[in-house]
VOBA-1610 file (N, C-alpha, C; in pm, whole numbers, padded with zeros to 5 digits, always signed):
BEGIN
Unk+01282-07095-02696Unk+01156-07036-02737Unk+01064-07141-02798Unk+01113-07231-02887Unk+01036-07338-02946Unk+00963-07400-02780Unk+00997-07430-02715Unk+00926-07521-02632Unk+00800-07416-02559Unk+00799-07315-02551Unk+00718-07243-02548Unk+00576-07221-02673Unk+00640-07296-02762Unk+00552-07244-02892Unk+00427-07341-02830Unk+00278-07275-02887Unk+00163-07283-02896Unk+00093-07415-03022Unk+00090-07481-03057Unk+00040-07540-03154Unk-00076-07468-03264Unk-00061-07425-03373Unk-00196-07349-03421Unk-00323-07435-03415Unk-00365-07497-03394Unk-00456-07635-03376Unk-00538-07581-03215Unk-00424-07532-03130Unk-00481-07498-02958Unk-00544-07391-03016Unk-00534-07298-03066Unk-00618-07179-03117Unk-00735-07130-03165Unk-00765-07268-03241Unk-00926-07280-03317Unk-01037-07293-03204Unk-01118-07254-03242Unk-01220-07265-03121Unk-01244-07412-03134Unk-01314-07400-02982Unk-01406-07555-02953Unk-01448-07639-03030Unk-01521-07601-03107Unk-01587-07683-03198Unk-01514-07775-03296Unk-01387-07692-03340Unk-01349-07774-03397Unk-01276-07936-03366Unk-01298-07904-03252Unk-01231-08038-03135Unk-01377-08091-03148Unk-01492-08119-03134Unk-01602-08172-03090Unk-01582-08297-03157Unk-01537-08354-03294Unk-01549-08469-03354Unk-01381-08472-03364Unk-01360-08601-03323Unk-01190-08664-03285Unk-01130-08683-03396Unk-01226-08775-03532Unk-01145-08720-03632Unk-01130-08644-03701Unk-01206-08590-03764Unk-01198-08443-03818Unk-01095-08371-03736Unk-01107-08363-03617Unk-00978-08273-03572Unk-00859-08315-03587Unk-00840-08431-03563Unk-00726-08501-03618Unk-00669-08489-03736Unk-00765-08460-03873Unk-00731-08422-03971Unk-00669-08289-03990Unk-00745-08215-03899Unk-00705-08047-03921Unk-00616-08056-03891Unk-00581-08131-03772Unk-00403-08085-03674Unk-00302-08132-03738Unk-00351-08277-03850Unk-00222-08279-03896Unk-00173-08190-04021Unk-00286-08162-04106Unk-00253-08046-04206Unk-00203-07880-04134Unk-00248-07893-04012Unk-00175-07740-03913Unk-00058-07791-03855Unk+00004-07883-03856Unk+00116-07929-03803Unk+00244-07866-03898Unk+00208-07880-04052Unk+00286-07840-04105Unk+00314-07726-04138Unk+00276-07672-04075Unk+00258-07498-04039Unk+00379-07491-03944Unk+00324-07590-03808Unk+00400-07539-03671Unk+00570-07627-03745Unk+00532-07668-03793Unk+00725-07733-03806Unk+00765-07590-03836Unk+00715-07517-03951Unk+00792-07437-04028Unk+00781-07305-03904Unk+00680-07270-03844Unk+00658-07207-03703Unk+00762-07218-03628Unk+00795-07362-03643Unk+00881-07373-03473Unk+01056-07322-03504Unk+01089-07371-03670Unk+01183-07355-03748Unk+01221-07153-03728Unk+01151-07135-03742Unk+01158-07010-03768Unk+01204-06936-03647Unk+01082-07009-03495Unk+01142-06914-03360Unk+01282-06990-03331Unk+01331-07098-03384Unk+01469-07190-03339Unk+01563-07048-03347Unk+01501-07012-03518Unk+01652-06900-03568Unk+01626-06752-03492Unk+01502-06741-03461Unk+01512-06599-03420Unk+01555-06641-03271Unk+01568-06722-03172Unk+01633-06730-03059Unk+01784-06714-03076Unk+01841-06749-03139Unk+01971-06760-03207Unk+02029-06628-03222Unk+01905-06522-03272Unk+01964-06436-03316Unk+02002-06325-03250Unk+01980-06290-03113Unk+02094-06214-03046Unk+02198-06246-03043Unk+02245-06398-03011Unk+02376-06460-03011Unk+02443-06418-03177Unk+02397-06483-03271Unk+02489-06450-03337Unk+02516-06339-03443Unk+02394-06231-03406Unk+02397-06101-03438Unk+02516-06020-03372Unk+02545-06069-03258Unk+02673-06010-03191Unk+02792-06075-03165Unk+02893-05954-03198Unk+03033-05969-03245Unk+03079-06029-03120Unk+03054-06082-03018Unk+03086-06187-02925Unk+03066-06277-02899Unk+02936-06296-02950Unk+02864-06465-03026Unk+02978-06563-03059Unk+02984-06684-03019Unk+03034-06756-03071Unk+02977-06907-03107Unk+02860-06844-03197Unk+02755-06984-03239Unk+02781-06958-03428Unk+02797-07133-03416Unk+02815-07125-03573Unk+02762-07011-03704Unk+02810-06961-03759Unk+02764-06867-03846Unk+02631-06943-03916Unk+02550-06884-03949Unk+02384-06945-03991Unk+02414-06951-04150Unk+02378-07046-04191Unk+02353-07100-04326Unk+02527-07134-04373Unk+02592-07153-04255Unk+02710-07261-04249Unk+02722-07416-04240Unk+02784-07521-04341Unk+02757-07657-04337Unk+02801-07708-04263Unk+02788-07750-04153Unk+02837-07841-04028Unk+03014-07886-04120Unk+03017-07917-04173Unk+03086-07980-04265Unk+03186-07881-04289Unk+03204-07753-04315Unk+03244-07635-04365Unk+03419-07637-04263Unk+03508-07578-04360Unk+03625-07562-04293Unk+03642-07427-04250Unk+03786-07452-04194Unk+03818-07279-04097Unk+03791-07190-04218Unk+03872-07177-04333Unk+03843-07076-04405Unk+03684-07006-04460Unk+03637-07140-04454Unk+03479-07109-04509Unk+03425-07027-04397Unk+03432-07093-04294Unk+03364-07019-04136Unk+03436-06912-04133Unk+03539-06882-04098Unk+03589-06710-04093Unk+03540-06645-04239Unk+03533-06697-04339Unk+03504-06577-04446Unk+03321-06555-04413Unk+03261-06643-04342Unk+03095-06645-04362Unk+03103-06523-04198Unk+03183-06512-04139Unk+03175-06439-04016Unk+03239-06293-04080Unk+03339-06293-04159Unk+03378-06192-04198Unk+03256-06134-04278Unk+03181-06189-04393Unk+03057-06146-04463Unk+02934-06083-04377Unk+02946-06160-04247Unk+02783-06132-04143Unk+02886-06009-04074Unk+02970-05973-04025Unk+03008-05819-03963Unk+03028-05741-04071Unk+03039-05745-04212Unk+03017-05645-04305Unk+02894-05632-04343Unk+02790-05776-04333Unk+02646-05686-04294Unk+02622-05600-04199Unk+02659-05651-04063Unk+02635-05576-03998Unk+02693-05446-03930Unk+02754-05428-04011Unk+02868-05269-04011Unk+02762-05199-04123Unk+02699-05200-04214Unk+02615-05154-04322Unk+02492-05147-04255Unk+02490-05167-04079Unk+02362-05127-04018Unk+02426-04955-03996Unk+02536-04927-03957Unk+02626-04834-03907Unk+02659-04711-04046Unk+02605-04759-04170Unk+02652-04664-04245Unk+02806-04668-04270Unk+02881-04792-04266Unk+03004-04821-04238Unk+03062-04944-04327Unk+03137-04885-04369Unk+03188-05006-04481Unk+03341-05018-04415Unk+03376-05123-04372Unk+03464-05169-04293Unk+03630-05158-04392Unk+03725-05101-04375Unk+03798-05064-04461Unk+03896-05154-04528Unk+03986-05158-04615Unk+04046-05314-04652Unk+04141-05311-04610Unk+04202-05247-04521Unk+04310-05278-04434Unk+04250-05381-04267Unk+04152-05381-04282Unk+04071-05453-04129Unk+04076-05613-04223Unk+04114-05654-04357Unk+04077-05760-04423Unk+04174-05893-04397Unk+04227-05877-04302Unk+04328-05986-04242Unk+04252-06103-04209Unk+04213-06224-04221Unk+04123-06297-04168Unk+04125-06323-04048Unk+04267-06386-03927Unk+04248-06323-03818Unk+04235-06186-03740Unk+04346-06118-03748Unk+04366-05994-03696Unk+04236-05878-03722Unk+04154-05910-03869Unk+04078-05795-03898Unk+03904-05896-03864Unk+03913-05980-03835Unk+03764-06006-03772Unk+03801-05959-03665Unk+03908-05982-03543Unk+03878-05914-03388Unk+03924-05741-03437Unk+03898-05662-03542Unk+03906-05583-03532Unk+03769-05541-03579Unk+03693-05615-03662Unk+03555-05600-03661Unk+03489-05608-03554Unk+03480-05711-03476Unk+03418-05754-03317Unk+03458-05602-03240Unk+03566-05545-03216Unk+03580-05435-03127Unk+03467-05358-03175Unk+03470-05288-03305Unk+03426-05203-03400Unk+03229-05240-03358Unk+03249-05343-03383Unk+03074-05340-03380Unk+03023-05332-03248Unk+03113-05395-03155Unk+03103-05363-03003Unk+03043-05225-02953Unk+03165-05163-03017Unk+03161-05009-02984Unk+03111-04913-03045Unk+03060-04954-03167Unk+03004-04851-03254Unk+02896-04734-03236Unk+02775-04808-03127Unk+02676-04720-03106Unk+02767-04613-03020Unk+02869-04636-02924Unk+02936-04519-02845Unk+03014-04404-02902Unk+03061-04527-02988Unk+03169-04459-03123Unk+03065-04375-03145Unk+02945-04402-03224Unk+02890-04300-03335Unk+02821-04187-03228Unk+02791-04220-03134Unk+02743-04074-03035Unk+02861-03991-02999Unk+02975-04007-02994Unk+03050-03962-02949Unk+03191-03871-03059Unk+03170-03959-03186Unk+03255-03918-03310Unk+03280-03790-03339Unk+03212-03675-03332Unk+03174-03567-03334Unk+03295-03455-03222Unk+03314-03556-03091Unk+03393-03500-03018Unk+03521-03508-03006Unk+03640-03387-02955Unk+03761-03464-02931Unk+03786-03572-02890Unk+03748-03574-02768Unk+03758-03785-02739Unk+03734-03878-02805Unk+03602-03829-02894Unk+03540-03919-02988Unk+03608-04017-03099Unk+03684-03845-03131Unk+03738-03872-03291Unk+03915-03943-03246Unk+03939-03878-03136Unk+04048-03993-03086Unk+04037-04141-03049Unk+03933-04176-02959Unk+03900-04289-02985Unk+03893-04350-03124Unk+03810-04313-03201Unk+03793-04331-03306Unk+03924-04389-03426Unk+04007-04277-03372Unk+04145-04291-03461Unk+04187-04417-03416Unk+04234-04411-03256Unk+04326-04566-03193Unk+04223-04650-03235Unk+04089-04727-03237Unk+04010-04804-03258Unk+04060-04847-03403Unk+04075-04727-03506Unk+04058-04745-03663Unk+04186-04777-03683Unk+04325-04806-03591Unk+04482-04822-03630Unk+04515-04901-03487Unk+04407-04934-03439Unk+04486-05084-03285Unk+04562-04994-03211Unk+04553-04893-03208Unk+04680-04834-03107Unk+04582-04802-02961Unk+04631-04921-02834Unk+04604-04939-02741Unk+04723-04878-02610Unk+04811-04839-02624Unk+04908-04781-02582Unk+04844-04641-02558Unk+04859-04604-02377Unk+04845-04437-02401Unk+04934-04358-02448Unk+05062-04437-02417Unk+05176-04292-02514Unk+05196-04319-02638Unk+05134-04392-02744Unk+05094-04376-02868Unk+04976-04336-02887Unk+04909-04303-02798Unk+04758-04195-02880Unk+04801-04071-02944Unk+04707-04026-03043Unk+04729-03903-03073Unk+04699-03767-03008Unk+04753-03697-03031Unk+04730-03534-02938Unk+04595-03463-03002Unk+04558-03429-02945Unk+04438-03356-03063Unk+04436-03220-02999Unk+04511-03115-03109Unk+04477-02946-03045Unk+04371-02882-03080Unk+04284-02814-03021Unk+04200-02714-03106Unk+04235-02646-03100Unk+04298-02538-03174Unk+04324-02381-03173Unk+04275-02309-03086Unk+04178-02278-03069Unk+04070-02179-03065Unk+04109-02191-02896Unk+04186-02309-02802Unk+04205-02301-02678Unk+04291-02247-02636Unk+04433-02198-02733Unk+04542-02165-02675Unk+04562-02037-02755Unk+04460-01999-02892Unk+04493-01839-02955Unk+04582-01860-03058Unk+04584-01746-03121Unk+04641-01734-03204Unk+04777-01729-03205Unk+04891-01773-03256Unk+05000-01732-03234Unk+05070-01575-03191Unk+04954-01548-03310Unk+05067-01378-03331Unk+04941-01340-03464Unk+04916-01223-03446Unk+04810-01162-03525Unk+04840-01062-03655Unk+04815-01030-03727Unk+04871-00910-03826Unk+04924-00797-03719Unk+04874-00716-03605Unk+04920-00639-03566Unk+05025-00707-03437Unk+05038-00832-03445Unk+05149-00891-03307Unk+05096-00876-03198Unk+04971-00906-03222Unk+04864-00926-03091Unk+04859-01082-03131Unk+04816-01127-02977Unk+04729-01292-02956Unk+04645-01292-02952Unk+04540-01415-02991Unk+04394-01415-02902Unk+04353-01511-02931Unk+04239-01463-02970Unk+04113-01669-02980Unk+04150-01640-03171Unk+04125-01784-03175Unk+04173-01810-03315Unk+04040-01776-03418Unk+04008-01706-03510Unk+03889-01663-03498Unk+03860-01839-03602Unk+03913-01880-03673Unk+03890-02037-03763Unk+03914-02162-03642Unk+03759-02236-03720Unk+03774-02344-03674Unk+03884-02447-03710Unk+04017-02423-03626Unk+04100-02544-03720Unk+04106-02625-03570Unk+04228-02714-03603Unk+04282-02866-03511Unk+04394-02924-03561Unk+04508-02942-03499Unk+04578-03065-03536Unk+04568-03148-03473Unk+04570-03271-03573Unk+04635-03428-03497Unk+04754-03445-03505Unk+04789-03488-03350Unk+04967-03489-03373Unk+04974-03652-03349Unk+05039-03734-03429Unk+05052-03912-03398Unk+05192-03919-03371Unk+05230-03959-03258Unk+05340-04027-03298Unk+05378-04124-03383Unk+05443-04112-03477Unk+05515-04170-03531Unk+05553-04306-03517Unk+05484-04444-03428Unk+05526-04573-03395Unk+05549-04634-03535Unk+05605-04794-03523Unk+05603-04841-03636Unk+05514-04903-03695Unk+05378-04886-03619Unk+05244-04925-03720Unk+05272-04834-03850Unk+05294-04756-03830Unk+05299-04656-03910Unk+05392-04633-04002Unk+05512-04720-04051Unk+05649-04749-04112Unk+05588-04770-04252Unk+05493-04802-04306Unk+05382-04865-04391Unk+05371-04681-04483Unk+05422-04675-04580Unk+05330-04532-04642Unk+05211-04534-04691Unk+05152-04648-04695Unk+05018-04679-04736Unk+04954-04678-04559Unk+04972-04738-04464Unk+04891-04685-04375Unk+04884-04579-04327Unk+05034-04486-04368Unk+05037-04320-04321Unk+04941-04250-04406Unk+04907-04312-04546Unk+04817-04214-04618Unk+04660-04253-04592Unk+04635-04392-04503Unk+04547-04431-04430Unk+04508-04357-04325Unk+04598-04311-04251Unk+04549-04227-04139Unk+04470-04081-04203Unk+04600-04001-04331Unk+04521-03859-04325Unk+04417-03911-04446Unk+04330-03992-04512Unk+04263-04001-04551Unk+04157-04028-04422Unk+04151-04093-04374Unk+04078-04091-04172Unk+04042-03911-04151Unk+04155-03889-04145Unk+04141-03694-04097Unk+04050-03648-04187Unk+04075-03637-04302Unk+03990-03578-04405Unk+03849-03600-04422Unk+03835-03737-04362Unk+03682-03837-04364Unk+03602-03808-04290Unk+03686-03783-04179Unk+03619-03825-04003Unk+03616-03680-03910Unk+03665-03598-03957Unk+03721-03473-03876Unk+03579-03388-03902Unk+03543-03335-03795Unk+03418-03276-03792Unk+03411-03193-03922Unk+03250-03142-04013Unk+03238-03076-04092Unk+03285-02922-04128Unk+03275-02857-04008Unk+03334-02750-03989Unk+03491-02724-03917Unk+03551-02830-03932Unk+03635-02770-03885Unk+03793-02825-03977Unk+03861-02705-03991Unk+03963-02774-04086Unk+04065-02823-03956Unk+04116-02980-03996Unk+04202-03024-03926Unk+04351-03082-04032Unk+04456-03059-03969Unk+04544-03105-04018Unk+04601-03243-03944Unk+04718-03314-04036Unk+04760-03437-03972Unk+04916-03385-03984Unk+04996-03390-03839Unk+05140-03361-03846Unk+05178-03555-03772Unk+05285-03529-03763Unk+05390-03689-03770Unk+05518-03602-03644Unk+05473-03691-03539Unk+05562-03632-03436Unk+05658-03760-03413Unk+05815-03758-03308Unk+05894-03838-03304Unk+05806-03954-03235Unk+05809-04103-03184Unk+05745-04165-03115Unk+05717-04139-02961Unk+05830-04056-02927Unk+05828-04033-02805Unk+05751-03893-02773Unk+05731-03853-02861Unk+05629-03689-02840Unk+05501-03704-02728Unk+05512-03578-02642Unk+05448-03575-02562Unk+05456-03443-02503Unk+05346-03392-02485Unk+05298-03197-02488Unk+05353-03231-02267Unk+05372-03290-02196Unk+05428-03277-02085Unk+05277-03310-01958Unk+05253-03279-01889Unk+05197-03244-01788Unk+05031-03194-01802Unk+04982-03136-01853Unk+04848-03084-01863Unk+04786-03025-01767Unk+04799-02908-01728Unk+04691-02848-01606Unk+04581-02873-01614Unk+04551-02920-01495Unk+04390-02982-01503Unk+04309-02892-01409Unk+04115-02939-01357Unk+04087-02831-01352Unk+04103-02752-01165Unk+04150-02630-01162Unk+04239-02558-01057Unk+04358-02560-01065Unk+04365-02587-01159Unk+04541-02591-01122Unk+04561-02403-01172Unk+04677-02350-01144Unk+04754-02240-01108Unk+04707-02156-01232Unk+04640-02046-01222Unk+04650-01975-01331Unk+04840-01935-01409Unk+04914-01952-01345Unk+05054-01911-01412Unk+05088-02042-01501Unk+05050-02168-01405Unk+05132-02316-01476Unk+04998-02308-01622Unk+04874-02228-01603Unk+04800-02250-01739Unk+04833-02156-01855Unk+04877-02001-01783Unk+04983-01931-01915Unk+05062-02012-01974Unk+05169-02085-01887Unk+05280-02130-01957Unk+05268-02240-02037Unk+05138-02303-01982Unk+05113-02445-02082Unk+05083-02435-02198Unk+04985-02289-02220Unk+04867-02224-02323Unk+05018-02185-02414Unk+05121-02053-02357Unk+05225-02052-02428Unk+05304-02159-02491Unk+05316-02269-02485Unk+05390-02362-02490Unk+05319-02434-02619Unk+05228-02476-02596Unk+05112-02523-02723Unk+05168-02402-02827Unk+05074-02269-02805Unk+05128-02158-02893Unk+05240-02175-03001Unk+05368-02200-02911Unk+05488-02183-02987Unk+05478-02330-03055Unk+05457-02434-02990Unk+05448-02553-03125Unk+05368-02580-03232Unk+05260-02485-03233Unk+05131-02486-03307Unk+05219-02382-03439Unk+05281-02284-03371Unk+05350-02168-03470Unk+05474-02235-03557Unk+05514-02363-03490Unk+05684-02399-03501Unk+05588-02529-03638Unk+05489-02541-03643Unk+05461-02676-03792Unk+05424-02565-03884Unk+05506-02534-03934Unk+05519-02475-04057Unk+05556-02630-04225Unk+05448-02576-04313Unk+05421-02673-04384Unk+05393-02617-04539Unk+05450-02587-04623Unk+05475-02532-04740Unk+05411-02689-04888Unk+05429-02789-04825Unk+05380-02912-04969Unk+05238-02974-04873Unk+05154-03012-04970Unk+05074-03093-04883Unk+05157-03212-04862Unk+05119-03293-04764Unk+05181-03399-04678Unk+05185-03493-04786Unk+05059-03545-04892Unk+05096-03665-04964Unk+05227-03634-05082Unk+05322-03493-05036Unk+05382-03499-05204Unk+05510-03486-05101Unk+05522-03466-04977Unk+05666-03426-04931Unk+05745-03507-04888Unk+05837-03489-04857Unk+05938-03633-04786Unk+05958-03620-04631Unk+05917-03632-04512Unk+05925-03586-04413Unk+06071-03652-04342Unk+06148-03551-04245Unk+06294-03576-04235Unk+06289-03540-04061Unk+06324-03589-03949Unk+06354-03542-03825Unk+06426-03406-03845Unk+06529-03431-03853Unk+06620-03314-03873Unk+06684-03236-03978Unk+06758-03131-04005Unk+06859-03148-04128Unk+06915-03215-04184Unk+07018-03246-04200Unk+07122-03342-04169Unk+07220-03320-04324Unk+07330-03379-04294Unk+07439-03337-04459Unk+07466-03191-04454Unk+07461-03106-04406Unk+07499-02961-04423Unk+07495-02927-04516Unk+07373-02965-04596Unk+07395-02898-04726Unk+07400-02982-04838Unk+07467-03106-04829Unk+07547-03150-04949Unk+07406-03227-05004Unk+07483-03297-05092Unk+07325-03363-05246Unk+07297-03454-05168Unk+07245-03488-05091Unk+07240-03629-05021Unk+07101-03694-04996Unk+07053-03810-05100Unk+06906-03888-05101Unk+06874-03885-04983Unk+06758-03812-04948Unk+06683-03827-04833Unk+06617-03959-04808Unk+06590-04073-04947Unk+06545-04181-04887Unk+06671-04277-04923Unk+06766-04292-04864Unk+06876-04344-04857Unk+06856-04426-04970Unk+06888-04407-05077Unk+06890-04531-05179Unk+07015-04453-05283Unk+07080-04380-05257Unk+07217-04318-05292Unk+07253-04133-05300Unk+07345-04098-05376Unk+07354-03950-05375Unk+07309-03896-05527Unk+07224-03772-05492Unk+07181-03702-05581Unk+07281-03646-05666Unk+07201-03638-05801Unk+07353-03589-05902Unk+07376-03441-05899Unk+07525-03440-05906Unk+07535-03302-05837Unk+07705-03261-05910Unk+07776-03144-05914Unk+07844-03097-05969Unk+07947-03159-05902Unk+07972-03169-05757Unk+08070-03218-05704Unk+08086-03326-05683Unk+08187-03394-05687Unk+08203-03521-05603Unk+08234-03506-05514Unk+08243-03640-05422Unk+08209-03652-05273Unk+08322-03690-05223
//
């Protein structure tokens, strides 16, 4: 863009050119205009490049001189500006200096799609794998809405449309997730991010969970009873008595009974010995 620039000096009318020195005088006191002129379009050419999270031009008001750490923390500072274009304060689990700048770069990439789209099931699933790296399709989460498969079972033992807006998220269980601080990361996500009206819960399925097959659209009115039933009975079968941040979650039974630490760190005190 600089080589394009105009001189402010070409601008003045005629006259002021008519006597060689006098103009000479003007151009060099307007010269110091165009330095600071030309200075200025250098950085705004620059600035698509390194306004975007794929840019890879030195971070601006970085010292040639400057080491790795200085340059990743001045790149980490310019995508938390520019996540605060988004209404978005980038969370402190993304604060890894490698791993959580290319998780900023995705994030700002995608954000304008993200934010049109957040609102929707796809949205808010995207949303989730984007906000926890989970790039795997059989680690995405399930997302049910009620209101598609009915009610379980009604006061009078009738079915139907669910008359509340609810939803679960079902995650498998991978070992991103081994972390109880990123498990309380996720349903703090649910609580944040989950549309205004609608109450959603967060359940914890085995890693391998998966609702089967999905009738898609024509497929068999019978294979869509049985699918709709099938949801039904698992939607009825998460029965949940503690909120999630106070309980201990367990696959199975297990011990028949006896005193036995659910987080293996020994046996509960108890009348009998073992």
């Amino acid at each position: 863009m600089a080589a394009e620039y105009t001189p402010v000096a070409a601008h003045l009318p005629a006259v002021f050119a008519a006597e060689a020195d006098s103009f000479a005088q003007v151009e060099g006191f307007l010269g110091m205009a165009d330095e600071l002129h030309r200075a200025y379009l250098d950085r705004l050419a620059d600035l698509p490049a390194w306004l975007s999270p794929a840019g890879s031009v030195w971070p601006p008001g970085t010292s040639p001189e400057a080491g790795g750490d200085v340059v990743l923390g001045r790149l980490a500072e310019l995508y938390d500006e520019l996540a605060t274009w988004f209404g978005f304060v980038l969370p402190a689990s993304w604060s890894d200096p490698g791993v959580g700048l290319a998780r900023r770069r995705v994030f700002l990439g995608k954000a304008a799609r993200l934010w049109r789209r957040r609102g929707t099931p796809r949205g808010f699933a995207d949303w989730f794998c984007l906000w926890f790296d989970i790039k795997v399709a059989a680690e995405r989460p399930v997302l049910l809405e009620h209101y598609k498969y009915g009610t379980p079972q009604g006061p009078a033992g009738e079915t139907g449309p669910d008359p509340a807006l609810r939803a679960t998220l079902i995650v498998p269980a991978g070992t991103r997730f081994d972390d109880a601080a990123v498990r309380a990361e996720a349903a703090l996500f649910v609580d944040r991010y989950a549309p205004a009206h609608v109450l959603m819960r967060l359940c914890w399925a085995r890693p391998d969970f998966s609702l089967g097959a999905v009738p898609g659209p024509g497929a068999d009115p019978e294979a869509i009873a049985r699918f709709r039933e099938q949801v039904r009975r698992l939607l009825c079968s998460m029965v949940d008595f503690v909120e999630h941040r106070n309980g201990v979650r367990v696959w199975k039974c297990v011990g028949e009974g006896r005193a036995i630490d659910r987080l293996d760190v020994g046996w509960l005190p108890s009348d009998e010995e073992e």
